[in-house]
C-alpha positions as CSV (number, residue, x, y, z in Angstrom):
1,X,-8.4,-19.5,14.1
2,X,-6.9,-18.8,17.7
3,X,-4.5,-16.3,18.1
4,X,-3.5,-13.8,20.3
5,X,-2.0,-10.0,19.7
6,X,0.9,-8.3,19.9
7,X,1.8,-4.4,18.8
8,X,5.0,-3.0,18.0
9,X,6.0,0.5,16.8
10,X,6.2,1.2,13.0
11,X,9.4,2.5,13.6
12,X,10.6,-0.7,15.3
13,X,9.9,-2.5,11.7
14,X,12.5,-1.0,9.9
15,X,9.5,-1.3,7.3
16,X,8.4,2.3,7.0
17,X,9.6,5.4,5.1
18,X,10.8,8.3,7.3
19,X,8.1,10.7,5.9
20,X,5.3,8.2,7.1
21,X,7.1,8.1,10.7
22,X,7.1,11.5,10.5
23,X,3.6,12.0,10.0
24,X,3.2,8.9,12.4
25,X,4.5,11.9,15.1
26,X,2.6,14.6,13.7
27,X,6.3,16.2,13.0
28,X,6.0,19.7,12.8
29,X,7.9,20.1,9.6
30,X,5.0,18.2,7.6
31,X,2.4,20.6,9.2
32,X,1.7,22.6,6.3
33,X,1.0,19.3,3.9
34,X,-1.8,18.2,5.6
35,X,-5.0,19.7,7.4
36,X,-6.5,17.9,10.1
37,X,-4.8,14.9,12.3
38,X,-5.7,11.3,12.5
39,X,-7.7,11.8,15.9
40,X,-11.1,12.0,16.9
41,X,-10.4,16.0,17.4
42,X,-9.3,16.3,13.8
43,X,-12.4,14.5,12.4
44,X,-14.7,16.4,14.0
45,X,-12.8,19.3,12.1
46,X,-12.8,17.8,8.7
47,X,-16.8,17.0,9.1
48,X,-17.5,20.9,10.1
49,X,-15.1,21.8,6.6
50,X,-17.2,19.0,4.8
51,X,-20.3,20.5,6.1
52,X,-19.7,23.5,3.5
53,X,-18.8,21.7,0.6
54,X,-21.6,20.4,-1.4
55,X,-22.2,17.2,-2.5
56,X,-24.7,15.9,-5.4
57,X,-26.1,13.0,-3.3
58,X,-29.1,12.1,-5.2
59,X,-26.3,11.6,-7.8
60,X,-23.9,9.3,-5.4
61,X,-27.2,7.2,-4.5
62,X,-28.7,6.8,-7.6
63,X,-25.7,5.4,-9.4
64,X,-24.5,3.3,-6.6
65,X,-27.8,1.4,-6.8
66,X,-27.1,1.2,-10.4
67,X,-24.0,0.1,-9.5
68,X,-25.3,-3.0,-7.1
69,X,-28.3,-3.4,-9.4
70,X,-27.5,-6.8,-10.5
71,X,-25.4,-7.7,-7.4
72,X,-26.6,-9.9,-4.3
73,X,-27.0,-6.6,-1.6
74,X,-26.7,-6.5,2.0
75,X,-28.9,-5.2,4.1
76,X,-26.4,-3.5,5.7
77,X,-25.0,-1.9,2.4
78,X,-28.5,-0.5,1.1
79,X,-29.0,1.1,4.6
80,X,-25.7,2.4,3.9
81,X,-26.0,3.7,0.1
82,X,-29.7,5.0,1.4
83,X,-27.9,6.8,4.2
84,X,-25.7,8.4,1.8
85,X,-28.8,11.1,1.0
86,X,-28.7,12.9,4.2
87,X,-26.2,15.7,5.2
88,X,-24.9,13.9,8.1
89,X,-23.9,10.8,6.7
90,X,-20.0,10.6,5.4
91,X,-17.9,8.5,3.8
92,X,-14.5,6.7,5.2
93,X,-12.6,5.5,2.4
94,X,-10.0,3.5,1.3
95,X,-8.7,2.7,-2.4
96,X,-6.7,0.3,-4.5
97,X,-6.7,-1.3,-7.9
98,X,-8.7,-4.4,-8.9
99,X,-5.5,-6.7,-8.3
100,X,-6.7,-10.0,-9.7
101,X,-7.8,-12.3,-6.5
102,X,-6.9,-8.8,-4.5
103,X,-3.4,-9.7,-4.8
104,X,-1.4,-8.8,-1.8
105,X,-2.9,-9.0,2.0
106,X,-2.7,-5.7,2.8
107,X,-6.0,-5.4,-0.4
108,X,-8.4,-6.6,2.5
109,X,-6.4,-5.0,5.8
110,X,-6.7,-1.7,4.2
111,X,-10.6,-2.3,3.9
112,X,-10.8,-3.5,7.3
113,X,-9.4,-0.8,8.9
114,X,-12.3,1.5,7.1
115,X,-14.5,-0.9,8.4
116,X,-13.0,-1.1,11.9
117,X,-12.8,3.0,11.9
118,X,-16.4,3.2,10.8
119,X,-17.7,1.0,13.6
120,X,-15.6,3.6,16.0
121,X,-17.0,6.7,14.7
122,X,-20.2,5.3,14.8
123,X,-20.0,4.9,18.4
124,X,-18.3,7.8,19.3
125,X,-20.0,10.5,17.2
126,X,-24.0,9.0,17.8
127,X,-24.8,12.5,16.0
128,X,-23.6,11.7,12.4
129,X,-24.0,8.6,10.5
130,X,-20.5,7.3,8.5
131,X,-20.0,4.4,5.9
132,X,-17.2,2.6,4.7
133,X,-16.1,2.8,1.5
134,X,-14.1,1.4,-1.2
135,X,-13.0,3.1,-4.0
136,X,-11.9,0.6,-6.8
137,X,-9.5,1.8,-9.0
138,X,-10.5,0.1,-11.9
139,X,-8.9,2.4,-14.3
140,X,-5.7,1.3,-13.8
141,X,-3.8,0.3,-16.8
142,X,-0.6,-1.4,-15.2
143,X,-0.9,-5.0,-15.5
144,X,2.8,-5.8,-14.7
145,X,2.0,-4.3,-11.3
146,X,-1.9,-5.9,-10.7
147,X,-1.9,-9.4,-12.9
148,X,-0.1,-11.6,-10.7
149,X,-0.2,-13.6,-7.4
150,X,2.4,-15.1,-4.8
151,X,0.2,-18.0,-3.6
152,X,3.1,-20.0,-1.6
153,X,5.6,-18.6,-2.5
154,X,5.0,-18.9,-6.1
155,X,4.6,-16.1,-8.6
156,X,1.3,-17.0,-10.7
157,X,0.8,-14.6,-13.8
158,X,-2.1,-14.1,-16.1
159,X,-0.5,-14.2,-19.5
160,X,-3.1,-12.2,-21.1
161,X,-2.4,-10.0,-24.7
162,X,-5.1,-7.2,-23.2
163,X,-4.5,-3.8,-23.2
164,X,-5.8,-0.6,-21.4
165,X,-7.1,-0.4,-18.0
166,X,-7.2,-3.7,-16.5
167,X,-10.7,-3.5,-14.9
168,X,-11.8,-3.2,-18.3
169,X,-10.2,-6.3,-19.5
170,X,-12.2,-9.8,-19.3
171,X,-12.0,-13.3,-17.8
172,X,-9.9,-15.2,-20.9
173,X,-8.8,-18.7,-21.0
174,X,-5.3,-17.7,-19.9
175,X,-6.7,-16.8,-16.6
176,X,-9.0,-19.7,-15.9
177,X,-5.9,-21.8,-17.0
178,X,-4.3,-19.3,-13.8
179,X,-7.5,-20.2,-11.8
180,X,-6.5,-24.5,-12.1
181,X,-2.7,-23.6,-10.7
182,X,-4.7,-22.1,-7.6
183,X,-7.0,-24.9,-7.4
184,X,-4.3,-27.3,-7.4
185,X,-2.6,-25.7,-4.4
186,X,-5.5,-24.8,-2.2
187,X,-7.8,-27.6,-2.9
188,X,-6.5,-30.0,-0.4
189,X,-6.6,-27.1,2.7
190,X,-9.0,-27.3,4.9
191,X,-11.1,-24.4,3.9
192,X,-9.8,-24.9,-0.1
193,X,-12.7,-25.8,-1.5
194,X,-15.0,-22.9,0.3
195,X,-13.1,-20.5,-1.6
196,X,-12.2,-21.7,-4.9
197,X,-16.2,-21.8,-4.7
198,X,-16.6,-18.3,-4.6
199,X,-13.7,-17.3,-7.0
200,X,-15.2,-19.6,-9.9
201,X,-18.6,-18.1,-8.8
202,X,-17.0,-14.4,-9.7
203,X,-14.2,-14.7,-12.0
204,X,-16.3,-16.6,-14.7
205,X,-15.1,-16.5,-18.0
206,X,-16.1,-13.0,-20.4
207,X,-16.8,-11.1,-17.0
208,X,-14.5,-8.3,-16.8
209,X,-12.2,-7.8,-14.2
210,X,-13.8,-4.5,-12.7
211,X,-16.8,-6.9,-11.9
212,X,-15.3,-9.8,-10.9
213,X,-13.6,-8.3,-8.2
214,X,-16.6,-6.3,-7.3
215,X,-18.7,-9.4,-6.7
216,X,-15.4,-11.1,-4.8
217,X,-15.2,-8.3,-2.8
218,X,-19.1,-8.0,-2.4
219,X,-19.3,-11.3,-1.5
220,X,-16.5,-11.3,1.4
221,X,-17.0,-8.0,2.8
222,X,-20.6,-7.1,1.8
223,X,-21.8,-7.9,5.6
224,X,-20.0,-5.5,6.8
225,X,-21.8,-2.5,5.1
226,X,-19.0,-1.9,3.1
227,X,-20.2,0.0,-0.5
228,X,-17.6,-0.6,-3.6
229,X,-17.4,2.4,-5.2
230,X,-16.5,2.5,-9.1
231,X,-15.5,5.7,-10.4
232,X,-15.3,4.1,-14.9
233,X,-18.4,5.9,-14.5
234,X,-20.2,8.8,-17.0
235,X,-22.1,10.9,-14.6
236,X,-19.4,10.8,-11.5
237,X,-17.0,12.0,-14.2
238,X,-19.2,14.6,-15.7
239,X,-18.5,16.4,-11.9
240,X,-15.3,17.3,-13.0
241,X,-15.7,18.3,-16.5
242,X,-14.3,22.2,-14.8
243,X,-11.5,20.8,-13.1
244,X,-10.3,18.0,-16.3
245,X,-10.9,21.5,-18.4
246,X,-8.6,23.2,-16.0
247,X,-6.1,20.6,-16.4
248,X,-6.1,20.7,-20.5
249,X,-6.3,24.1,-21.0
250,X,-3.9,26.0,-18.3
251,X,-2.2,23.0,-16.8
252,X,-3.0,24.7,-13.7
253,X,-2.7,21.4,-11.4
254,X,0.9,20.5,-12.5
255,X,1.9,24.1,-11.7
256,X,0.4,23.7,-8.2
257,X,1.6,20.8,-7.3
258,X,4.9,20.7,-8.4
259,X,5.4,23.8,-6.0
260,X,4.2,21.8,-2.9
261,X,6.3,18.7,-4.2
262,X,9.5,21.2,-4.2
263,X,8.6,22.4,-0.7
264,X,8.5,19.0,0.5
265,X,11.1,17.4,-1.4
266,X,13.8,19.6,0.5
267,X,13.1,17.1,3.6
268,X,12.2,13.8,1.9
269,X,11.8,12.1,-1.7
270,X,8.6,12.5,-3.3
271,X,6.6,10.1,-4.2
272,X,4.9,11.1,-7.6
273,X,5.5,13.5,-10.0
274,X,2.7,15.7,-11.5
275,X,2.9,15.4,-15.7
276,X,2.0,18.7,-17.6
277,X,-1.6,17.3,-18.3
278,X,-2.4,14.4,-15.6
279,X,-5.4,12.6,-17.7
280,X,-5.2,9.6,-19.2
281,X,-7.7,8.6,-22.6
282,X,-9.8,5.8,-21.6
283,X,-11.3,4.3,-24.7
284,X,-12.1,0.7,-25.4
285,X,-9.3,-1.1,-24.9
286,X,-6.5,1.5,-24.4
287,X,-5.8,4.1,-21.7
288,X,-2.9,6.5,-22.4
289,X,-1.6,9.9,-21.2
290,X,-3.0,12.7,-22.9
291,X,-0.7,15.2,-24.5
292,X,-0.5,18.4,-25.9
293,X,2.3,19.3,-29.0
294,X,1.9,21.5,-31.5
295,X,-1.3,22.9,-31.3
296,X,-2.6,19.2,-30.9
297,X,-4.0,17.3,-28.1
298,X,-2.6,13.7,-29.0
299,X,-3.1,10.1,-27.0
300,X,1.1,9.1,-26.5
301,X,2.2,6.0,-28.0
302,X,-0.4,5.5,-30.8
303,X,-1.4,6.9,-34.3
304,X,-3.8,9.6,-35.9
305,X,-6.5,7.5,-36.4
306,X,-5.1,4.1,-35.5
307,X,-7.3,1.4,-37.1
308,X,-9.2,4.0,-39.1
309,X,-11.6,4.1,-36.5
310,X,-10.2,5.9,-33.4
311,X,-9.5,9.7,-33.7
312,X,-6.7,9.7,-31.6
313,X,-5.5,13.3,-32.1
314,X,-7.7,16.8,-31.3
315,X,-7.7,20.1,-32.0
316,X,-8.5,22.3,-28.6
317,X,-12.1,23.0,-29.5
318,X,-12.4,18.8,-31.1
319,X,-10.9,18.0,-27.1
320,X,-13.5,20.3,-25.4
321,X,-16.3,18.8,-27.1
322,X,-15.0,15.4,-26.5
323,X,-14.4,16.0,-22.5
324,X,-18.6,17.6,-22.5
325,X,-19.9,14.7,-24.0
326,X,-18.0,11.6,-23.5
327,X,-16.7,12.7,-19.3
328,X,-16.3,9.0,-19.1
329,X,-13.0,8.8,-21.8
330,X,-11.2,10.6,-19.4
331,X,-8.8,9.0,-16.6
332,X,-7.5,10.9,-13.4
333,X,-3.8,9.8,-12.4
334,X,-2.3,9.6,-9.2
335,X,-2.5,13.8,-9.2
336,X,-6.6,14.2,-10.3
337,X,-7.3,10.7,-8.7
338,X,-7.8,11.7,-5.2
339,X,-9.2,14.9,-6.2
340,X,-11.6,12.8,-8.2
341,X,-12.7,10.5,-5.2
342,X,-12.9,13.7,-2.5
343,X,-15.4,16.0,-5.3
344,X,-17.9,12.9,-5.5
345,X,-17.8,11.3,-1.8
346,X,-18.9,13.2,1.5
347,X,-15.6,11.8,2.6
348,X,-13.6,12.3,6.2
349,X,-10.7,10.2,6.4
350,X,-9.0,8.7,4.0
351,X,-7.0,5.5,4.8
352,X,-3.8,4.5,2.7
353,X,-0.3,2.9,2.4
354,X,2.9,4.5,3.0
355,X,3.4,5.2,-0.9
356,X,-0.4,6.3,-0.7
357,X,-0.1,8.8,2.1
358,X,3.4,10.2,0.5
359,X,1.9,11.5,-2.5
360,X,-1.6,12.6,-0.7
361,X,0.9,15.3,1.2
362,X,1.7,16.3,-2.3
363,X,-2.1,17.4,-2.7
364,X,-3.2,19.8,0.1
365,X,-2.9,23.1,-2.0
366,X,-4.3,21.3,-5.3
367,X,-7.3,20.5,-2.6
368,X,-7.1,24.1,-1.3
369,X,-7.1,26.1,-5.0
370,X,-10.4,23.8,-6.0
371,X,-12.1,24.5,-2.5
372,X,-11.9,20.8,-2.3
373,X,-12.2,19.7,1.4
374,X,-9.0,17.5,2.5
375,X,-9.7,14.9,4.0
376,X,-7.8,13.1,7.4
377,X,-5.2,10.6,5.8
378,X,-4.3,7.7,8.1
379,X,-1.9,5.0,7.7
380,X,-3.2,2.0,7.2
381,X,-3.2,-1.2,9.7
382,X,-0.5,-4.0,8.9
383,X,0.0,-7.2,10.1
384,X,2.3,-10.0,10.6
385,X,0.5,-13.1,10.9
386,X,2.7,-16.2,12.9
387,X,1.3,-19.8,11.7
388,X,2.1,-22.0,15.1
389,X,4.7,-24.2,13.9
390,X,6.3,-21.1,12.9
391,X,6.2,-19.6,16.4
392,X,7.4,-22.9,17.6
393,X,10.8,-23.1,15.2
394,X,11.4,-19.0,16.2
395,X,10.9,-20.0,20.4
396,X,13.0,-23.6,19.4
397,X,15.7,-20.9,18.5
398,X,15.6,-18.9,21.5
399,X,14.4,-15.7,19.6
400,X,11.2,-13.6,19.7
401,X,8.8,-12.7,17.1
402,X,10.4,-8.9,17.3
403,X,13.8,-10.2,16.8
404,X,13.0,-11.3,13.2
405,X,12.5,-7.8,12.3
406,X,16.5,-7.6,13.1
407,X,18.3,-8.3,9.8
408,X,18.8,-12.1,9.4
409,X,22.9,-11.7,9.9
410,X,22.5,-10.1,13.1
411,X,20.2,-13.0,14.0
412,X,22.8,-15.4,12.9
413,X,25.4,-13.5,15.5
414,X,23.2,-13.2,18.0
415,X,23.1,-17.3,18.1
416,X,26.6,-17.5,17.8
417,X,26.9,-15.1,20.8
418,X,25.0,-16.9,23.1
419,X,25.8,-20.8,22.2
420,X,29.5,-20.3,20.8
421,X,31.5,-22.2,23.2
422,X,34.6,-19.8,21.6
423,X,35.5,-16.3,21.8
424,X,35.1,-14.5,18.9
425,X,35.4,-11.0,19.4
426,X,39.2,-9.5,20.1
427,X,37.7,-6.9,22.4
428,X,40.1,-7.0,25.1
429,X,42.8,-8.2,23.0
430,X,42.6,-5.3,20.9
431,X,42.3,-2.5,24.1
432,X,45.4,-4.0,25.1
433,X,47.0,-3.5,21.8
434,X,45.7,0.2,21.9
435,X,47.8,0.4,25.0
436,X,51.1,-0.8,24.0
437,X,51.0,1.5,20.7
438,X,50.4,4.1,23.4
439,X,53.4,3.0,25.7
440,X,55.4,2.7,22.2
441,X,54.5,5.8,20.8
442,X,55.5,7.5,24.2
443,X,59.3,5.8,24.2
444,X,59.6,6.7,20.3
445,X,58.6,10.2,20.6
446,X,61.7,10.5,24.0
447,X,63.9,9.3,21.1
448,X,62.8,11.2,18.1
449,X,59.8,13.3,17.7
450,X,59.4,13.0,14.3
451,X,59.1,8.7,15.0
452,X,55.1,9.2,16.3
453,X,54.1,9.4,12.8
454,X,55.6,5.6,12.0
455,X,54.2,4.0,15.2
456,X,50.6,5.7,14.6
457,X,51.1,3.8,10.6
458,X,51.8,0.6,12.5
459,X,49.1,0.9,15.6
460,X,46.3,1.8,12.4
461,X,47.6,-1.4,10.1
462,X,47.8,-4.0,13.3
463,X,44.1,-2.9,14.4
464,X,43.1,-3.0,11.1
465,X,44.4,-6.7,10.7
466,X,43.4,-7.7,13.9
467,X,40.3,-6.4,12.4
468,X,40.2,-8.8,10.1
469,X,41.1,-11.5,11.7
470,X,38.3,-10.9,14.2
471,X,35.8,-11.4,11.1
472,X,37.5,-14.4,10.1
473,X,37.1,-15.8,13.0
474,X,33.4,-15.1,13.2
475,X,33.1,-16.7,10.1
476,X,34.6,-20.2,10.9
477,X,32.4,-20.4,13.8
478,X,29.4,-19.8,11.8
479,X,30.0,-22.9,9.9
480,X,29.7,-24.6,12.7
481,X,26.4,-23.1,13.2
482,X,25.4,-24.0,10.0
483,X,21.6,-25.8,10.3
484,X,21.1,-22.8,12.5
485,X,21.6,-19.9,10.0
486,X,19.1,-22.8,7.2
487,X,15.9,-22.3,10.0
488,X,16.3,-19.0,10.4
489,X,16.8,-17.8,6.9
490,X,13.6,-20.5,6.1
491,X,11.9,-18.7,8.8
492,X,13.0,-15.2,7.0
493,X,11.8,-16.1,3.9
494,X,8.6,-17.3,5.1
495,X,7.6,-14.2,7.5
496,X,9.4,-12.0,4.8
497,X,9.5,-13.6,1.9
498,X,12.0,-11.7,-0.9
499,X,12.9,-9.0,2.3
500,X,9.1,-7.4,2.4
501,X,6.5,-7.5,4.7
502,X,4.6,-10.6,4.3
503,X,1.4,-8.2,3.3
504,X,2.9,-6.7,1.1
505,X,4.0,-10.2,-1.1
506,X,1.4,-12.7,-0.1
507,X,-2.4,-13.5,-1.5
508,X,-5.4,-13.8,0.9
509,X,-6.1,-17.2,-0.5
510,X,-4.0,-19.1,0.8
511,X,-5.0,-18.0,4.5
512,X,-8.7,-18.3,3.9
513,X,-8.3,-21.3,2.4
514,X,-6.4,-22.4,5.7
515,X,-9.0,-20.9,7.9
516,X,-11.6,-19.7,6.5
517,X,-13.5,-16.9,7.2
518,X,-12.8,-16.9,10.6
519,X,-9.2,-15.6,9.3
520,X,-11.2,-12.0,8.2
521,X,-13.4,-12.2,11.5
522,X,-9.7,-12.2,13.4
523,X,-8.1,-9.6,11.4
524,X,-11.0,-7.5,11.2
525,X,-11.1,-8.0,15.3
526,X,-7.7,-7.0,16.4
527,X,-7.6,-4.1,13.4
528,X,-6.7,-1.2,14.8
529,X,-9.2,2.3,14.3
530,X,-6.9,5.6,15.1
531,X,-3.7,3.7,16.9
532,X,-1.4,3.6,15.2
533,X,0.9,0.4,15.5
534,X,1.7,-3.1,13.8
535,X,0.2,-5.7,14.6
536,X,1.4,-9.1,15.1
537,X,-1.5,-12.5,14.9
538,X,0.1,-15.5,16.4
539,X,-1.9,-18.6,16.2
540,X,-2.4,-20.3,19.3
């Protein structure tokens, strides 16, 4: 895959929330939500205040090797897990759910930015040793959200009857009969068959998805050093029996939260909202919130005892002794989860989404009250990537890459603008209209004052018609521009297809199985480490 590069600013997109542009400018008015910036400077900040929180290493290592036990290992990743023992050695992480086939692109940008970052820091800070990571967020229960690809431009779904956390739930014949619709699109590409290799080699049938999507990920992005991190895990959990306590007994992290979510929500809309307990009960093959009502700790939606075999509701001392013993039955959400990630990793930076970083500002004085490090958010990388026939229809058209950032209508004008052989704005027809009402109003007023009045109601309807007219007229002579408005609203569709970015709707296979690896070599190339800009892949 040849390409070349371009960058644009995020704001230029039209893409990107104004609370991530904001922090994108370090505005002043986020200050207080977040401790160090996204700069070399502020790094070397967060590793002095990581320097004082301790970390059970022997732990991390030990069951990360469990973790790769039966897994074909790097060299480069047991160096890295290894590493992970001595007190200069941290973490760079990223996280996301176990999407099935990693569902949208931005599932492997957001890892190869960590990646990309570590490979910077490396260099730059010889003293101290850092690792990328990826946290897998296995525990997930939304499979509306993480059980469906857009492989060219079609929706594919797993119609599974599961329940509970998805990474939980296994390889059925729903999904293999999934798995045949992808073959039968990317079999005939030139790198199809490459890939639908490796996916049957991890997605086999009775694996769960948790593990399938380790070993895909393993497999893709295993030379890079990168460790998968799984947090369905006993003795990670059993690290934040105090905290989960906290959060049944005193509902202390709602409370603190909800006050920084206040603050911030006086400048922009917040992102999540913190629930009075923020665990979920992770148990076989459910996962619900945990609530507490009348004296009870119950599991919402389901009954006492459900089955006859699942005690589904607690008493405060049956809850206690459930959280000592089984650590693992308990689920951070979006308020614990980072929380979660940040107590058990030596981390530095963590590197999100827009909706990611949002709710992360949320979290500085949750960090803050459990003497909790927090760590460096930074925006992810995102990309546009330009197929060459597709660069040839936007140059055919006399447009730029940029311009189809521009709503398509305004492209559609902007055609018409330049090619129209026929006026169709009343510019100076309607100046000189202005000037007449001005010359009337003048010899009405002479007459009778009281007249301006009726000659300003007749100068406002006649602009307003003429108005009107002016848009008619606009929109005869885009029929007559008709196969132009068809390529570039293909052309939309394709670079934006359903009005989002194209990462953020489109699967990885189909690119792989179009070039191959070489398509991860070339994002991972031009990924960016602390700039902060989009970037645009044209093939060549």
């Amino acid at each position: 895959m040849d390409c070349t590069a371009q960058r644009i600013p995020y704001r230029q997109t039209g893409y990107f929330t104004n609370i991530v542009l904001d922090y994108l400018d370090q505005a002043e008015k986020l200050r207080p939500f977040f401790s160090n910036p996204p700069t070399l400077q502020g790094i070397k900040k967060a590793i002095e205040a990581r320097k004082k929180c301790n970390i059970d290493r022997a732990m991390l290592v030990n069951e990360l090797k469990k973790q790769y036990a039966n897994s074909a290992t790097s060299d480069s990743v047991s160096k890295n897990i290894e590493s992970l023992l001595s007190v200069d050695t941290f973490t760079i992480c990223t996280a996301h759910q176990p999407n099935i086939l990693t569902g949208p692109l931005f599932f492997i940008y957001k890892i190869l930015h960590v990646i990309k970052l570590v490979e910077h820091l490396n260099k730059s800070l010889q003293e101290f040793k850092f690792v990328p990571v990826f946290y897998m967020g296995s525990e997930d229960a939304d499979l509306d959200e993480l059980g469906h690809i857009n492989l060219n431009g079609e929706k594919l779904v797993w119609s599974t009857k599961q329940t509970g956390a998805v990474g939980r739930m296994k390889i059925d014949a729903a999904f293999v009969k999934l798995l045949s619709v992808v073959e039968g699109q990317l079999d005939v590409l030139p790198f199809g068959k490459e890939i639908l290799r490796l996916v049957k080699e991890c997605y086999k049938e009775g694996v769960d998805i948790q593990s399938a999507t380790f070993q895909f990920v393993n497999a893709l992005l295993g030379e890079f050093g990168l460790i998968i991190f799984l947090p369905d895990n006993a003795a990670f959990k059993k690290k934040m029996i105090p905290i989960f306590k906290d959060d049944l007994l005193n509902q202390t992290p709602s409370g603190i939260v909800e006050k920084t979510s206040q603050k911030l929500g006086e400048t922009y809309k917040i992102q999540a909202n913190p629930r009075e307990i923020n665990l979920f009960y992770l148990k076989d093959n459910i996962r619900e919130r945990i609530i507490y009502n009348n004296s009870k700790f119950k599991i919402a939606n389901l009954a006492t005892n459900a089955g006859g075999n699942s005690k589904l509701s607690f008493s405060q001392e049956e809850m206690m002794e459930e959280l000592q013993n089984h650590p693992d039955r308990f689920s951070p959400n979006v308020i614990l989860r980072g929380l979660y990630q940040e107590t058990i990793l030596p981390n530095l930076v963590f590197v999100g989404g827009g909706g990611e970083l949002s709710y992360w500002l949320q979290l500085k004085d949750l960090f803050a009250h459990y003497k909790t490090p927090f760590p460096v958010l930074l925006l992810r990388n995102s990309f546009l990537v330009i197929e060459k026939k597709m660069q040839e229809k936007i140059s055919k058209l006399g447009f730029t890459i940029e311009d189809f950032f521009l709503p398509e209508q305004d492209l559609v004008n902007m055609v018409i603008a330049r090619e129209s052989k026929n006026a169709t704005k009343l510019n100076g027809t309607l100046s000189e209209t202005e000037q007449l009402y001005e010359q009337i109003k003048k010899q009405a007023a002479a007459v009778d004052f009281t007249l301006t009045d009726h000659v300003e109601a007749l100068r406002a309807m006649t602009i307003r018609r003429l108005h009107e007219l002016e848009k008619k007229m606009l929109r005869a002579e885009k029929r007559k521009f008709g196969d132009h408005q068809r390529q570039i609203h293909a052309i939309k569709e394709k670079l934006f297809p359903t009005g989002s970015l194209q990462e953020r709707y489109d699967n990885m296979l189909a690119y792989y199985a179009r070039w191959g690896k070489d398509f991860i070599s070339k994002v991972y190339e031009h990924s960016l480490k602390l700039e902060q800009e989009f970037v645009i892949l044209t093939e060549t």
